[in-house]
C-alpha positions in Angstrom: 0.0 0.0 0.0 2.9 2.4 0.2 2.8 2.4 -3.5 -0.9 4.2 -3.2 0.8 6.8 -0.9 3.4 7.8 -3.6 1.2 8.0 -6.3 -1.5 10.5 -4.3 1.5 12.6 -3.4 2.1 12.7 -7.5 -1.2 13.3 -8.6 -2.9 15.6 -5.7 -4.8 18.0 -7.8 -3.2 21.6 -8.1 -4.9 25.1 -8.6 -6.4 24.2 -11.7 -8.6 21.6 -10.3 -11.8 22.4 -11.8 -14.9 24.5 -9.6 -17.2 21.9 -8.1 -20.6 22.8 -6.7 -21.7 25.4 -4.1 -21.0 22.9 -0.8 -22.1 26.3 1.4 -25.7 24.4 1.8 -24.9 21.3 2.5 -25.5 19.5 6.4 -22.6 18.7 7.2 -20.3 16.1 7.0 -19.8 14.2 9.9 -15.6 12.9 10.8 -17.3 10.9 14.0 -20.1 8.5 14.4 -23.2 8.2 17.2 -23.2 6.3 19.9 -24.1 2.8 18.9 -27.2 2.4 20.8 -29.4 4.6 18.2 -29.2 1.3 15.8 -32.1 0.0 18.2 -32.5 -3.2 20.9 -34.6 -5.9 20.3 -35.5 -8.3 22.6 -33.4 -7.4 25.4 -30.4 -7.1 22.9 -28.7 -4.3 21.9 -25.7 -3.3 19.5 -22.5 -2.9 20.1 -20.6 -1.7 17.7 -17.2 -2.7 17.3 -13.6 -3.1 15.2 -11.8 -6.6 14.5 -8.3 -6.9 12.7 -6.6 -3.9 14.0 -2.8 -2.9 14.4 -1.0 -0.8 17.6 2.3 0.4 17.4 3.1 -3.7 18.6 3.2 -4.5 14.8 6.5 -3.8 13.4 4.5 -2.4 10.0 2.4 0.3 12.0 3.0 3.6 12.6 4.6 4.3 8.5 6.9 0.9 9.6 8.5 2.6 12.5 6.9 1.8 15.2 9.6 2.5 17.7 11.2 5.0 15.8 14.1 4.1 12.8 16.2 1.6 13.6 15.4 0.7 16.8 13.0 -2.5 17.8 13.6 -2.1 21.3 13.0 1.7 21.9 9.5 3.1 23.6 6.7 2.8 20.9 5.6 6.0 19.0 3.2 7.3 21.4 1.8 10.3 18.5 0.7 7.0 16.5 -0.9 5.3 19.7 -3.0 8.7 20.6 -3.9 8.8 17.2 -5.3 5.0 17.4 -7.1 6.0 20.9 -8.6 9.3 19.5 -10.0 7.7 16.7 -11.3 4.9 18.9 -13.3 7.3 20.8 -14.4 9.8 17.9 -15.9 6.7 16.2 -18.0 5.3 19.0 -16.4 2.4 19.2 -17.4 0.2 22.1 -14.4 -2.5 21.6 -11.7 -2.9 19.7 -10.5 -6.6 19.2 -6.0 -5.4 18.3 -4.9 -7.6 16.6 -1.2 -7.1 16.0 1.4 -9.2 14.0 3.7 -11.6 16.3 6.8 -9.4 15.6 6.9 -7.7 18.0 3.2 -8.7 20.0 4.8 -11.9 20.9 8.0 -10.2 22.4 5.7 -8.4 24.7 4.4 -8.8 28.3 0.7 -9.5 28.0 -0.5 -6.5 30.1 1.8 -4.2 27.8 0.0 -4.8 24.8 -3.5 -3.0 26.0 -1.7 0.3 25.9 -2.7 1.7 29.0 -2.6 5.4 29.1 -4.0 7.9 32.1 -7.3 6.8 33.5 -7.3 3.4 31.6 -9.1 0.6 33.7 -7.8 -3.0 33.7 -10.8 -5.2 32.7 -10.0 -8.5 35.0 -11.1 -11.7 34.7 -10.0 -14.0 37.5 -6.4 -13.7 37.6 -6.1 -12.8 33.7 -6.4 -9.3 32.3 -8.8 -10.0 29.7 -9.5 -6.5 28.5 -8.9 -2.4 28.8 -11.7 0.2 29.0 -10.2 3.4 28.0 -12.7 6.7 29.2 -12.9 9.0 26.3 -13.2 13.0 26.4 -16.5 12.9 24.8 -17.9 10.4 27.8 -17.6 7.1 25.4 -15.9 4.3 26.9 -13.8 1.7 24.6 -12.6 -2.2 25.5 -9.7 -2.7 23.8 -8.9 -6.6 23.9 -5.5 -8.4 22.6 -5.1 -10.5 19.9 -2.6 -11.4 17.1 -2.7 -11.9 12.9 -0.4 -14.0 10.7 -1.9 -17.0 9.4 -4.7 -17.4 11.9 -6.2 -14.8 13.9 -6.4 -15.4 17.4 -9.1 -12.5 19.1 -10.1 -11.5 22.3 -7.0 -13.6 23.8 -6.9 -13.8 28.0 -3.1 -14.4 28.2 -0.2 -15.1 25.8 0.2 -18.8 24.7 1.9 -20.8 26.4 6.3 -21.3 26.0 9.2 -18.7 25.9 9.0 -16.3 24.0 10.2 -18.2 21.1 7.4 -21.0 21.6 5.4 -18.2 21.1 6.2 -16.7 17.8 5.8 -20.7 16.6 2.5 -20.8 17.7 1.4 -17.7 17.0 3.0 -18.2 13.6 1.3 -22.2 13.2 -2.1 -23.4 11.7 -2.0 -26.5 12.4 -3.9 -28.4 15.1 -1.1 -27.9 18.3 -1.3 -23.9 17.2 -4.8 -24.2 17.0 -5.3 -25.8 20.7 -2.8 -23.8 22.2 -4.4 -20.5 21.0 -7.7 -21.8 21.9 -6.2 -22.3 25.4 -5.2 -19.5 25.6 -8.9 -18.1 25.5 -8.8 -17.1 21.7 -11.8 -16.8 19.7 -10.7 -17.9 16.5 -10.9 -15.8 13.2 -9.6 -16.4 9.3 -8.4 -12.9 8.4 -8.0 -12.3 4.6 -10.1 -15.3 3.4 -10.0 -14.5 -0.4 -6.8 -16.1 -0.2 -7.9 -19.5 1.2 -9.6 -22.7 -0.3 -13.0 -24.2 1.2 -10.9 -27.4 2.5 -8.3 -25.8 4.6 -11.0 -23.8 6.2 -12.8 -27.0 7.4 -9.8 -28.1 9.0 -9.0 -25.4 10.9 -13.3 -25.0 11.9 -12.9 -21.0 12.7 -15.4 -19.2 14.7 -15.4 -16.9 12.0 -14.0 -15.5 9.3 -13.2 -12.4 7.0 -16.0 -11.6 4.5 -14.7 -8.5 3.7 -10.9 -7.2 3.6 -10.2 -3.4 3.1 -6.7 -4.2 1.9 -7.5 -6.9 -0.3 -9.8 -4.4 -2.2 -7.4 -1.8 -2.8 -4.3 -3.9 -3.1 -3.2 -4.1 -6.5 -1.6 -7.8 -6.6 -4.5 -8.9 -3.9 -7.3 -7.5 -6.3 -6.3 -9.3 -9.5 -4.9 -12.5 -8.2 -7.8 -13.1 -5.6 -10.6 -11.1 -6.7 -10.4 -11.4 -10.1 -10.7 -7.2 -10.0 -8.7 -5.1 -12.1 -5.1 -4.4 -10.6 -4.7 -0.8 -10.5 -8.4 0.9 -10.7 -8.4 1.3 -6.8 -5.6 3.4 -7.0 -6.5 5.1 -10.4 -10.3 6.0 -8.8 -9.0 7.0 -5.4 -6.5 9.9 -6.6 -9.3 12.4 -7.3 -9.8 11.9 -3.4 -6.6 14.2 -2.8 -7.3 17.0 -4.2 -7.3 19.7 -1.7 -8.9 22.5 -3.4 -12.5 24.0 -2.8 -14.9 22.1 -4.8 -13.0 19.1 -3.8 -14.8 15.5 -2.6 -15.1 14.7 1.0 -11.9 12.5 1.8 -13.6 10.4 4.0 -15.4 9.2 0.7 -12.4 7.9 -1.0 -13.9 4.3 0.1 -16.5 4.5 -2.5 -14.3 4.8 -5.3 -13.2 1.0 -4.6 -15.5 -0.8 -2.4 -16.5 -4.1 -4.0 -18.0 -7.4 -2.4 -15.0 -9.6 -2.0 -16.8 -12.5 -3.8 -14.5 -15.5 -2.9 -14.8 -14.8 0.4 -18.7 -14.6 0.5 -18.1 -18.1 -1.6 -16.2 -19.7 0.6 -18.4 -18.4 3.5 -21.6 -20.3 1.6 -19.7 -23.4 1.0 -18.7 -23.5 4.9 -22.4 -23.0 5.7 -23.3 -25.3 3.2 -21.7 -28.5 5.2 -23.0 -27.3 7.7 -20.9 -25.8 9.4 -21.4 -22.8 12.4 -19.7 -19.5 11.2 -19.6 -15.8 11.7 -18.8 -13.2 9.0 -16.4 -9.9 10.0 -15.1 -7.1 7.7 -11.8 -6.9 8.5 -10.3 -3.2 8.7 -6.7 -4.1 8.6 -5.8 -0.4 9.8 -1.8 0.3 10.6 -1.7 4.0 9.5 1.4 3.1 7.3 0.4 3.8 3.7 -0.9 7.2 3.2 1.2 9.8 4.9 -0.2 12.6 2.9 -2.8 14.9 4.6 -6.0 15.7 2.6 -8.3 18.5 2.9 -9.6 18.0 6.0 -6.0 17.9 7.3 -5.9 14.5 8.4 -3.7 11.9 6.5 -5.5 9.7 4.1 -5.3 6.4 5.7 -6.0 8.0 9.5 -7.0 5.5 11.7 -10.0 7.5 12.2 -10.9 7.6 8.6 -10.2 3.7 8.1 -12.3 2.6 11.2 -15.6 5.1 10.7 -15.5 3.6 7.2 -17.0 0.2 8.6 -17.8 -1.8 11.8 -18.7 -5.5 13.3 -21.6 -5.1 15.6 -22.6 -7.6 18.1 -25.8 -8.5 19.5 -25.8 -8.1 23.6 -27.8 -7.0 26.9 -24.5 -5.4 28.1 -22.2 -3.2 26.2 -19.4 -2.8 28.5 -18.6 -6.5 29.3 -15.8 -7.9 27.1 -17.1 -11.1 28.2 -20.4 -11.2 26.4 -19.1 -9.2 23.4 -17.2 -12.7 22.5 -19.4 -14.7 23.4 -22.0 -12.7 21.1 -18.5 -13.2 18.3 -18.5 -16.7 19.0 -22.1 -17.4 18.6 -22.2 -15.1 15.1 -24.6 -12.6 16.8 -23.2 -9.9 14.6 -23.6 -8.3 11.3 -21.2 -6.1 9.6 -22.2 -2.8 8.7 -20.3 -0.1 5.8 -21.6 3.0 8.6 -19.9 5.4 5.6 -23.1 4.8 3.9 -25.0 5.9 7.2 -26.0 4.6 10.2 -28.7 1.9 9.5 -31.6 2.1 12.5 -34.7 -0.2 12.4 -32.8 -3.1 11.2 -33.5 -6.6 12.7 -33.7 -10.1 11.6 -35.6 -12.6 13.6 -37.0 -16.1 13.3 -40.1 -16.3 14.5 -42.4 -19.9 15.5 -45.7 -20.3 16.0 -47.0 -19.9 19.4 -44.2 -18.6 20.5 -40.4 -18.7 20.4 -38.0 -16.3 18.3 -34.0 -16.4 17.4 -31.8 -13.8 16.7 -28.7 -13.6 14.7 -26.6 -16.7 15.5 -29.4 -18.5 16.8 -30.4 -21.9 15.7 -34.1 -23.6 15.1 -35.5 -27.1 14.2 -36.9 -27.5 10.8 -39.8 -29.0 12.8 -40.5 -25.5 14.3 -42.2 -24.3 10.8 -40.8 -21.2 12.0 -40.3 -17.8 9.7 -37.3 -15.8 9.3 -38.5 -12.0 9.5 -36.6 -9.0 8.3 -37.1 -5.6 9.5 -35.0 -3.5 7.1 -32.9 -0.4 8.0 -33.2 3.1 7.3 -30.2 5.7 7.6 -30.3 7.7 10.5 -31.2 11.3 10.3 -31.5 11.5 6.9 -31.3 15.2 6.2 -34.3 15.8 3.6 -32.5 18.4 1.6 -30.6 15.2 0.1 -31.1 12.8 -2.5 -33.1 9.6 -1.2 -30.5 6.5 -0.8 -32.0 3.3 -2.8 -32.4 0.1 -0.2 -32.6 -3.2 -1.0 -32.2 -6.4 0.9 -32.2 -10.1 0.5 -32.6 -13.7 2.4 -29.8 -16.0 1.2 -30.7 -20.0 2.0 -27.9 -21.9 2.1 -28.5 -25.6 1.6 -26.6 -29.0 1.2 -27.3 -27.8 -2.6 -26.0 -24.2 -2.6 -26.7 -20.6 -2.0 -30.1 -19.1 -3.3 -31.8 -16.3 -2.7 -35.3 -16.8 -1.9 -36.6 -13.7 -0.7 -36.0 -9.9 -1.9 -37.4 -6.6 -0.6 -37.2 -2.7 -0.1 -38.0 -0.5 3.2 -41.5 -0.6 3.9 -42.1 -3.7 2.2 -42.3 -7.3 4.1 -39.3 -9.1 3.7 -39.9 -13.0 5.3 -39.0 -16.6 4.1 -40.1 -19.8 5.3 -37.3 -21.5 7.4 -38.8 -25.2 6.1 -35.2 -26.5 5.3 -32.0 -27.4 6.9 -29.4 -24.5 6.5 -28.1 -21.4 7.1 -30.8 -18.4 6.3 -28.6 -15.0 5.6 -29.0 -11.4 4.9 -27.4 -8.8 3.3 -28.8 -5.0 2.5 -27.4 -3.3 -0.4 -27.8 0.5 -1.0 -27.4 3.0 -3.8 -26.0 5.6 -1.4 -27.2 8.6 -3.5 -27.5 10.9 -0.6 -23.5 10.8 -0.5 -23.4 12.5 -4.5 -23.7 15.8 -3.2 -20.7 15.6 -0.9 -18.0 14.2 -4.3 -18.3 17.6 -5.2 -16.4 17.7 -9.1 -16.2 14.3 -9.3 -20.0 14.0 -10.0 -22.4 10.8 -8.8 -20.8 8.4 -10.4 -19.6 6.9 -7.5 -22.7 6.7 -5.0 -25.1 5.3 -9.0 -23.6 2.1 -8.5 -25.0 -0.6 -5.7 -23.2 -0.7 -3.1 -22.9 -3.4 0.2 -24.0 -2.2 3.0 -25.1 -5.2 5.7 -23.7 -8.5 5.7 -25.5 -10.5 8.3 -24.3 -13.5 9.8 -27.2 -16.4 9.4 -29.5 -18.2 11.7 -29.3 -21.7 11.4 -32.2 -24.2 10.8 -31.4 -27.6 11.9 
């Protein structure tokens, strides 16, 4: 990605850029996100919104690949880089933050080191093991920050460091095979497949994750990642993204830039279909990937283009639970795939809720599982976009129920707001959703790049299924 940083610095637009629209009218944009809780509780459940695949200054690739300053893998860690992680942590709402940070140096670590604590931090405890940090933010938000690590596998929500010296650690940290598996697993992971684009359907069953990656932000905009693994052309991510640095009035809104590459990363929602398709148990997380190392540049709004702040409000995994502020129930709401991942650029989607419903009785939420004897219906409320100023154009929503079956992935049901969207759950499977959007009320903010961007139809929800068995 440091090759996208070079070319923006090349190509950022000069005085000549050409005059885009009169922005004096618009509402304006917003660089932070509400507090979670406005997406809406259902029985007894409410959202918590939250990032997974995330890097501190405890990668050795964060922080512009100087994490501890040049030359020096033993000095204090850039602390300007950590703030900026915490500040964007807190100006995006988020209520935890699963780190997930690369073995060199995460494994070198003490455990307790790796949470970052800073000021007022509280150590989240859980027996003997500090399983989490809640950090107190100047707007009144509080943030868990959890451990975790990503090479091959990616071990979340960890309560201690595997077992061994510090060596023995690296190895299994570094492993996918069974041993690393149960040693991670041990070691209270919750056990994630980052970048799945890159993996076939069998080595997944072997490994049985709790979940996996069914979106990657560097995977889409990757040149050698795009057209090896998702068959998408090589270069247009960094080709469309340029315009997003041009600093001139008139200019887009750099917080944007997203739209100008965002695409469904179509092996991994395949291989997603075939795991559910044996039947097997399994959550779906976009994967954010942040290290603030690519794009040093600063754009108009005088934050550099990959800010943590502008890479985590782009998107978020939200989890289903009665208490926000316990780290505990937060993974076990991961584990359970009581989540759905949401694109929150597009807006913040309230109303939305998916439910199986049985006669007489009985409903399950995301994650949850049903007999096929229960005759039971799977109900979809679909979402709106919160505070939708009406001097915009009207966003386009759409959604859909994916059944997957012993014989594939089909869609069997289709709907817009306002309309009933509900499918029989009369066979064994998994029963999906995802809620796409024409995100039109976004044109007015690309300024002279026209609409071209927010005309096309866009992801917006990826649901993780319940189960009918």
């Amino acid at each position: 990605m440091k090759r996208l940083g070079v070319l923006l610095v090349v190509c950022a637009c000069g005085d000549d850029a050409v005059t885009g629209p009169d922005a004096s009218n618009l509402p304006a944009w917003r660089g932070d996100l509400p507090d979670s809780a406005v997406m809406g509780e259902h029985r007894g459940l409410r959202p918590a919104r939250g990032i997974i695949h995330l890097h501190s200054p405890y990668s050795h690739d964060a922080c512009d690949g100087v994490p501890r300053g040049d030359d020096d893998d033993d000095g204090p860690i850039d602390e300007a880089c950590l703030a900026d992680l915490r500040a964007a942590l807190c100006t995006t709402r988020m209520d935890y933050a699963a780190l997930t940070d690369h073995d060199d140096t995460m494994a070198d670590e003490d455990f307790p080191t790796l949470f970052s604590m800073r000021g007022d931090d509280e150590a989240v405890m859980n027996g003997a093991d500090q399983v989490a940090s809640r950090v107190a933010c100047d707007n009144g938000h509080e943030v868990l920050i959890t451990v975790g690590g990503e090479n091959p596998l990616m071990p979340i929500m960890l309560d201690h460091h595997v077992a061994g010296t510090v060596a023995e650690r690296h190895a299994i940290y570094n492993g996918e095979d069974g041993a690393a598996i149960t040693e991670m697993r041990a070691a209270g992971a919750t056990l994630w497949i980052p970048h799945t684009e890159q993996r076939t359907t069998p080595e997944l069953v072997t490994i049985g994750p709790d979940g996996i990656e069914v979106y990657q932000l560097h995977a889409n905009i990757d040149p050698d990642i795009r057209e090896e693994h998702l068959g998408l052309p090589a270069n247009e991510a960094i080709t469309n993204v340029i315009a997003f640095a041009d600093t001139n009035p008139g200019g887009p809104e750099p917080d944007l830039a997203v739209l100008s590459f965002l695409a469904p990363n179509a092996p991994s929602l395949a291989r997603w279909d075939e795991l559910l398709a044996l039947g097997m148990h399994v959550a779906g997380s976009g994967g954010t990937d942040a290290h603030q190392n690519a794009l040093p540049i600063l754009l108009r709004d005088g934050e550099r283009g990959d800010s943590y702040r502008r890479m985590i409000r782009w998107f978020s995994n939200v989890v289903l639970v009665d208490d926000a502020t316990d780290p505990v129930k937060i993974e076990d709401a991961l584990r359970a795939g009581r989540m759905f991942v949401v694109f929150e650029v597009m807006g913040t989607p309230v109303g939305f809720d998916v439910r199986g419903e049985v006669p007489g009785g009985g409903v399950a939420s995301l994650g949850g599982t049903l007999a096929v004897t229960d005759n039971a219906t799977m109900h979809v409320d679909l979402p709106t976009v919160l505070d939708l100023d009406p001097s915009l154009p009207a966003p386009e929503i759409t959604g859909k129920i994916i059944r997957v079956t012993a014989a594939g992935a089909e869609v069997v049901a289709e709907g817009a707001p306002g309309e009933e969207l509900s499918a029989p759950l009369d066979q064994v499977g998994a029963y999906r959703v995802e809620i796409a959007i024409r995100p039109l009320h976004l044109g007015p903010y690309l300024g002279n790049l026209g609409t071209e961007y927010v005309e096309q139809t866009l992801p917006w929800i990826y649901a993780s299924p319940i189960y009918v068995e």
